[in-house]
C-alpha positions as CSV (number, residue, x, y, z in Angstrom):
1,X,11.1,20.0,-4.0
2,X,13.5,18.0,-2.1
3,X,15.8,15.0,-3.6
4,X,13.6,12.2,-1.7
5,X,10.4,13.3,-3.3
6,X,12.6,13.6,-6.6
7,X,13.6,10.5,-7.1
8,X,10.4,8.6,-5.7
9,X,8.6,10.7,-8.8
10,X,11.6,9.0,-11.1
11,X,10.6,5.9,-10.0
12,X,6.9,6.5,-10.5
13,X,7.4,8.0,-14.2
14,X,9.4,5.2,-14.7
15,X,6.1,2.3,-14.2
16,X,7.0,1.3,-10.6
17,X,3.7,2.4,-9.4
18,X,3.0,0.3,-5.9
19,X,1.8,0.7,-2.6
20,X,4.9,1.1,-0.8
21,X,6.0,3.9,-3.5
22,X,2.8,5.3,-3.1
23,X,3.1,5.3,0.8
24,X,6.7,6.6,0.5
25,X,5.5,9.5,-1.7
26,X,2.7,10.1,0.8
27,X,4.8,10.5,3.8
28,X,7.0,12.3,2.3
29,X,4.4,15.1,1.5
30,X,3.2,14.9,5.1
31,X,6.6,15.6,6.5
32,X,6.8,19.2,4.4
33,X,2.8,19.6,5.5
34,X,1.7,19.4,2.2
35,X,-1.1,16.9,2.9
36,X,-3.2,17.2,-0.1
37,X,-0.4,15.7,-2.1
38,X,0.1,13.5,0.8
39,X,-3.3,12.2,0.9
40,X,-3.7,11.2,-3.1
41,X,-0.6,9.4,-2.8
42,X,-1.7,7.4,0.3
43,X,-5.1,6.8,-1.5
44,X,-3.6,5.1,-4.3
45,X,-1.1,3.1,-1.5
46,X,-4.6,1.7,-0.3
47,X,-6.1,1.1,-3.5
48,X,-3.1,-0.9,-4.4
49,X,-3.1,-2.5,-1.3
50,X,-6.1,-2.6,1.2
51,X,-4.6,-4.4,4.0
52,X,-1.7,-1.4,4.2
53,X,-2.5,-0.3,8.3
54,X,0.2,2.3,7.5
55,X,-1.1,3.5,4.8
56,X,-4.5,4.0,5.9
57,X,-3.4,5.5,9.2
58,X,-1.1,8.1,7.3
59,X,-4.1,9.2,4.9
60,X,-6.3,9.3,8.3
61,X,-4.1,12.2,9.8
62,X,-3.2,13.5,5.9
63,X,-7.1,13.8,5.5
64,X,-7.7,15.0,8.7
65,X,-5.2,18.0,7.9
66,X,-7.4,19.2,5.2
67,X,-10.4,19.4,7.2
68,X,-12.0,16.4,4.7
69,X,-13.0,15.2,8.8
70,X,-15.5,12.6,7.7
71,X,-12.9,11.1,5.0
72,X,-10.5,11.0,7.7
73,X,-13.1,9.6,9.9
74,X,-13.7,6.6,7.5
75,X,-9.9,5.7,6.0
76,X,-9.3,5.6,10.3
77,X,-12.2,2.9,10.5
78,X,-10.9,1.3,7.0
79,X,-7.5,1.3,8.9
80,X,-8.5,-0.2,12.5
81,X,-10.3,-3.2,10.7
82,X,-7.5,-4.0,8.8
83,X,-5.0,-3.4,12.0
84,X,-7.3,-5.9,13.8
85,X,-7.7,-8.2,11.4
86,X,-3.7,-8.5,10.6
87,X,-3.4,-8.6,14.8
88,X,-1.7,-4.7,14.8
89,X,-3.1,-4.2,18.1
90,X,-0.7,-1.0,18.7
91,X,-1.8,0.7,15.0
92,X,-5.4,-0.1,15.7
93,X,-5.5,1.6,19.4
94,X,-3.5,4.7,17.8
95,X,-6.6,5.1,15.0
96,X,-9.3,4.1,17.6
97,X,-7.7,7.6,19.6
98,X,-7.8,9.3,16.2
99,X,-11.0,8.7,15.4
100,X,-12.6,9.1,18.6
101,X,-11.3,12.6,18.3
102,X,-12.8,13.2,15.2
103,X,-16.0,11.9,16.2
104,X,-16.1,14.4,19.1
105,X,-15.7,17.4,16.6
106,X,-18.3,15.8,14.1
107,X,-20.5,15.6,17.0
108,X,-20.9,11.9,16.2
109,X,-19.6,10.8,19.9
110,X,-22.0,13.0,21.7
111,X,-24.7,10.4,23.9
């Protein structure tokens, strides 16, 4: 396990459980590709804190990488309301793209 993902734990056994941990922990997972750890990280990052567009758009792509497609699907929608109701224009038009490709494998963008 690397030092960063080390001492982030530390922090976490030692109470400082919050979004921003959470988030830190979660990209830190998806950088080694290990996006199942990644993605119950970024959950809790988004329980903690809703209104995180970071947060939900990392667990998007971390979900997405497990093939959990209609998860992903929904944490990208979760994500783009909250990026458009904080005025994130640019994190809302990246998830819009990422979710329009998943709806294209779901079949759920077909006319």
């Amino acid at each position: 396990m690397n030092a960063v993902i080390q001492n982030l734990e530390k922090m976490l056994a030692a109470g400082r459980d919050n979004a921003l941990l959470r988030f830190s922990l979660g990209n830190e997972f998806s950088k080694l590709s290990q996006f199942d750890q990644a993605a119950a990280h970024l959950q809790q990052a988004v329980t903690f804190d809703p209104n995180y567009s970071a947060a939900w758009k990392l667990l998007g792509k971390a979900l997405n990488e497990t093939g959990q497609l209609n998860a992903a699907l929904a944490a990208y929608q979760s994500g783009i309301a909250v990026a458009e109701k904080r005025g994130d224009k640019q994190a809302a038009k990246e998830m819009a793209v990422f979710a329009k490709r998943i709806e294209k494998l779901l079949g759920a963008g077909a006319p």
